[in-house]
C-alpha positions, 0 to 999 in steps of 0.5 A, a space after each residue: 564434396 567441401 559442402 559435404 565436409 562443411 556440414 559433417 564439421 558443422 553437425 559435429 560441432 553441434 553434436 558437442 554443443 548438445 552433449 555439453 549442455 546436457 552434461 551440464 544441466 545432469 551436473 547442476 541437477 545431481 548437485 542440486 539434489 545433493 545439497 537437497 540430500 544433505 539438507 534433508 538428513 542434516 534436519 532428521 539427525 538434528 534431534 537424535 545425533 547432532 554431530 552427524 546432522 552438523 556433518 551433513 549441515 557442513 557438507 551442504 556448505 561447502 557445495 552450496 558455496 563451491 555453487 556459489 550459491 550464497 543465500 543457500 549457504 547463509 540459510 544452512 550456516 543459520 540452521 547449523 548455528 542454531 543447533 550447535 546453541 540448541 546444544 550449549 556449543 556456543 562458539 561453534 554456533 557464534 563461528 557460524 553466525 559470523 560467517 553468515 553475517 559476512 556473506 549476507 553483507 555481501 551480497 546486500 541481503 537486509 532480510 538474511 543480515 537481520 535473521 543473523 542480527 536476531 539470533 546474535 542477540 540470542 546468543 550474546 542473551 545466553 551469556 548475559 550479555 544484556 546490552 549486546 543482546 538489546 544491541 544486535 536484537 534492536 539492528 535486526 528490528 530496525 532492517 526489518 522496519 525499513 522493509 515493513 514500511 513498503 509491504 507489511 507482510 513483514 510484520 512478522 518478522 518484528 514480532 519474532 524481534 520483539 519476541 526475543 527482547 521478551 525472553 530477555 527480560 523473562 529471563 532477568 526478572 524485569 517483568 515491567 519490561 518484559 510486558 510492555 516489549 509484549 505488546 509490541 510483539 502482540 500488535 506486529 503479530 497482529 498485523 499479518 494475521 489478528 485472528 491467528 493465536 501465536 502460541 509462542 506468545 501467549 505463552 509468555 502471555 501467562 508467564 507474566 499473568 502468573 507473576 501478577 499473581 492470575 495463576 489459575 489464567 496462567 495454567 490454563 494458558 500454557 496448558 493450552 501452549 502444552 497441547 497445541 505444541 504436543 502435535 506441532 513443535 515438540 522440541 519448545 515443550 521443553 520450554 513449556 514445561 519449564 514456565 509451567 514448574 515455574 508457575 507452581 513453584 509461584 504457588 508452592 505447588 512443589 511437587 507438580 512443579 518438581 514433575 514438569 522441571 523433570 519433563 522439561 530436563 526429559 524432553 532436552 535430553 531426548 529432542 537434543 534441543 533448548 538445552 539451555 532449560 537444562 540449566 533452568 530447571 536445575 536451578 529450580 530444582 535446587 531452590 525447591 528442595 531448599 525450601 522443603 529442606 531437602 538438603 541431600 537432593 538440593 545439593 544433588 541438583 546444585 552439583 548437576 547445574 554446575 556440572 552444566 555450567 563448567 561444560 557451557 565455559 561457566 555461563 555465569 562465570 565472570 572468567 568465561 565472559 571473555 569468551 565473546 570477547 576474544 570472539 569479537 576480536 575475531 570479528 574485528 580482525 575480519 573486518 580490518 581484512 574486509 577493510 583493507 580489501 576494499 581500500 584495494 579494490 578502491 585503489 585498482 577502480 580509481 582511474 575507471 572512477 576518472 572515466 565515469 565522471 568525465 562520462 558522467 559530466 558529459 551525460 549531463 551536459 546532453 540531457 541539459 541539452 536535450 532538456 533546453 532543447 526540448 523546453 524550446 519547443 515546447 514553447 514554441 507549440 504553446 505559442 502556435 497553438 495559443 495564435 491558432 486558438 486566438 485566431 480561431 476565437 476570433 473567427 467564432 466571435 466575428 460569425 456569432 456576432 454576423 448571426 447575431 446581426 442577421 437575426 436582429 435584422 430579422 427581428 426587426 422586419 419581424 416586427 414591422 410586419 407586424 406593426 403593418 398587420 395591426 396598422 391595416 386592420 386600425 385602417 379597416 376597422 376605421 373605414 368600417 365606421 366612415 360606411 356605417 355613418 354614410 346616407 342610404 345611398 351607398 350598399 353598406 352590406 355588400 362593401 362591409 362584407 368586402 373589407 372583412 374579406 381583406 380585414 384580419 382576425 387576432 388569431 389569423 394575425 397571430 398566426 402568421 406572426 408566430 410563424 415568421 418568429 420561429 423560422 427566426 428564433 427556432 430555439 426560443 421556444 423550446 428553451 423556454 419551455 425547458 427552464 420554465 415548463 410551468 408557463 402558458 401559451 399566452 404567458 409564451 406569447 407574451 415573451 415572444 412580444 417582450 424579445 421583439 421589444 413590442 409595447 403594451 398597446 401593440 401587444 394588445 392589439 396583435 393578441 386581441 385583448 385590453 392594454 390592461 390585460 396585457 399589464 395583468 399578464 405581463 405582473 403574472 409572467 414576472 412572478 412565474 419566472 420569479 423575477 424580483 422587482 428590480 429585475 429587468 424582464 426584457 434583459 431577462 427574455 433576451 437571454 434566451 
């Protein structure tokens, strides 16, 4: 009965485990298609009605952040930032990018802290804030650089930096300037991928061609921009448009460049995007029907640009200049608070501080320890092994130095056997001459065929000495052969006499040919083991 109890409890229980579970993954799974949801017509309003895609760019947001999803919430505050300065709100757009900025430094994302430092450039750009735009644009390069040194595939990234600076001095007429920070965005680009045309750059690339007078180079180029951006980014057409009336203008083309100054103005309206170019091609406008004395549509054109200009907080205005001011205030604020709760956090972590350094003293005082102790007997192995090899090169050395002795010995018995072979057949040889000299008396044939039985020939005697050298000097030969294939069987011979230290006079006597045959062989051996004079052919042979 209680075992039945127990295991009704425990199926409950994990009844309830598998239901909560459950319940949890559904949650996560309908917010994250929630956020998906958001994000997705946050994107397909951006051009149409930008205060409902900044609506669902908000909702997004705040789910993100409740999910604590951070680097999800940063990459949305992003996007919205963009679109309110795509649309001239850019306080709302500088709110959103701070906010961004505090959250990647949060959580220690160079990569997120650098896309925020760019487009912080762009912005302070838009209200001719030079040297705040070079500041914030020159931070983003230098995050980036880190990471490039480790993995070049973020080389990209600094083009678009460099990218940026380019617009900058476009923008303000410093072409030098502009060029040459071109050229640091062409070899980064180049970096990642040198085959692939960045159309984004080479429109800045005929921009400049036509400022150095190439117009026709120029038009060709951004035309190409015009078609390659037709199919792929529609909302930079706007752009486009506005370099290409600037080109013309260049040219005093004034009606082509009227027309592409409209379509630039056109496509700002319809894309609700770069509304900045607006401004840009109003101008232009103005300056062009100035010059054609057209004094009713310039002023048309100067009252549209200021309209424009008082709607984006005077973008020229010495007064409205103090908008990113008090933004920075702002800023400062923030960063007093984030001070301030730092100094908490120091203050509240002070004593667990106390405890990780006694920790900490303590560890290292063990590794130095285990360090000691290891290099102890590190040495001590070295010192074992060093005896064991000592003793062991010893024993080698005591054994080869007892073969060495044995085959000496050997050598030596060697040599007189053959001594004794040669000796006998002088004694033979002797004894035949005392028989042929003696009387009638004594059979000389039948006793001179008896010592022949007994005398021995200079092959046979050779024969037999060979066979007792190679049973003791197994390898002699065979070494020889190897280093010096060239050498004959009586210059082999000759060696074997040499290593058993034989004279002139037995060695001919053994082989059976003249001593001064034996000097003749001996000259030509020298010569084929190319031994100089001062070279000592026994110490030679006795090598191997």
């Amino acid at each position: 009965m209680i075992s039945s109890i127990l295991k009704l409890k425990l199926n409950l229980r994990l009844t309830i485990l598998i239901l909560v579970v459950l319940n949890t993954t559904n949650i996560y799974c309908q917010d994250n298609r929630q956020t998906e949801n958001y994000l997705n017509l946050a994107r397909e309003w951006a051009h149409k009605n930008p205060d409902s895609s900044a609506y669902y760019f908000k909702q997004k947001i705040d789910l993100d952040l409740e999910k604590k999803d951070t680097i999800s919430a940063i990459k949305a505050l992003k996007e919205i930032s963009i679109l309110y300065s795509h649309n001239l709100n850019y306080s709302k757009s500088y709110d959103g990018y701070w906010k961004a900025l505090l959250l990647a430094d949060k959580i220690k994302d160079p990569k997120l802290t650098a896309d925020v430092y760019q487009e912080i450039g762009w912005l302070y750009s838009f209200y001719k804030r030079d040297e705040k735009a070079l500041e914030y644009f020159n931070k983003s390069i230098k995050l980036r650089k880190i990471k490039f040194k480790k993995n070049e595939s973020n080389a990209h990234f600094i083009a678009s930096d460099y990218f940026s600076i380019v617009n900058l001095y476009r923008g303000n007429k410093n072409y030098k300037k502009a060029a040459q920070y071109l050229d640091s965005c062409i070899y980064y680009q180049a970096k990642l991928e040198p085959k692939l045309t960045s159309y984004y750059i080479k429109a800045e690339k005929g921009y400049l061609e036509a400022v150095k007078g190439n117009y026709n180079t120029a038009i060709e180029k951004l035309d190409s921009c015009k078609n390659h951006f037709t199919y792929k980014d529609k909302t930079y057409l706007a752009v486009i448009y506005a370099l290409n009336a600037d080109v013309y203008r260049m040219m005093h083309k004034y009606d082509e460049s009227i027309l592409e100054y409209k379509k630039s103005i056109s496509l700002s309206e319809n894309n609700k995007s770069h509304l900045n170019y607006k401004l840009k091609a109003y101008e232009g406008l103005k300056e062009i029907y100035l010059d054609l004395k057209n004094y009713k549509e310039a002023y048309y054109y100067l009252n549209k640009e200021k309209v424009l200009n008082n709607k984006i907080f005077g973008i020229t205005s010495e007064n409205s200049k103090h908008l990113l001011e008090i933004k920075d205030n702002y800023r400062l604020e923030k960063e007093k608070q984030e001070d301030a709760l730092q100094e908490q956090l120091i203050a509240n972590y002070e004593q667990e501080d106390k405890i990780w350094l006694l920790k900490s003293i303590i560890l290292i005082i063990l590794i130095i320890s285990l360090l000691f102790y290891g290099i102890v007997l590190i040495k001590q192995i070295k010192n074992k092994h060093r005896t064991e090899k000592q003793i062991i090169t010893e024993k080698q050395k005591l054994k080869t130095q007892k073969t060495n002795e044995v085959l000496e010995l050997k050598n030596k018995e060697l040599t007189q056997a053959a001594l004794r072979l040669i000796e006998k057949d002088e004694f033979i040889a002797g004894l035949q001459k005392k028989i042929e000299v003696a009387g009638e008396t004594v059979n000389k044939k039948v006793i001179l065929r008896a010592l022949k039985t007994f005398q021995g020939t200079p092959s046979k005697n050779w024969s037999e000495f060979e066979a007792r050298f190679t049973t003791i000097n197994q390898s002699f030969y065979e070494n020889l052969r190897v280093k010096f294939p060239q050498l004959s069987q009586t210059d082999q011979k000759i060696c074997a006499l040499v290593r058993l230290n034989f004279p002139s006079k037995d060695m001919s006597k053994l082989l059976g040919i003249s001593v001064e045959s034996v000097h003749t062989s001996r000259y030509r051996l020298r010569k084929k083991l190319g031994l100089k004079r001062e070279d000592n052919l026994e110490d030679f042979i006795s090598r191997f």
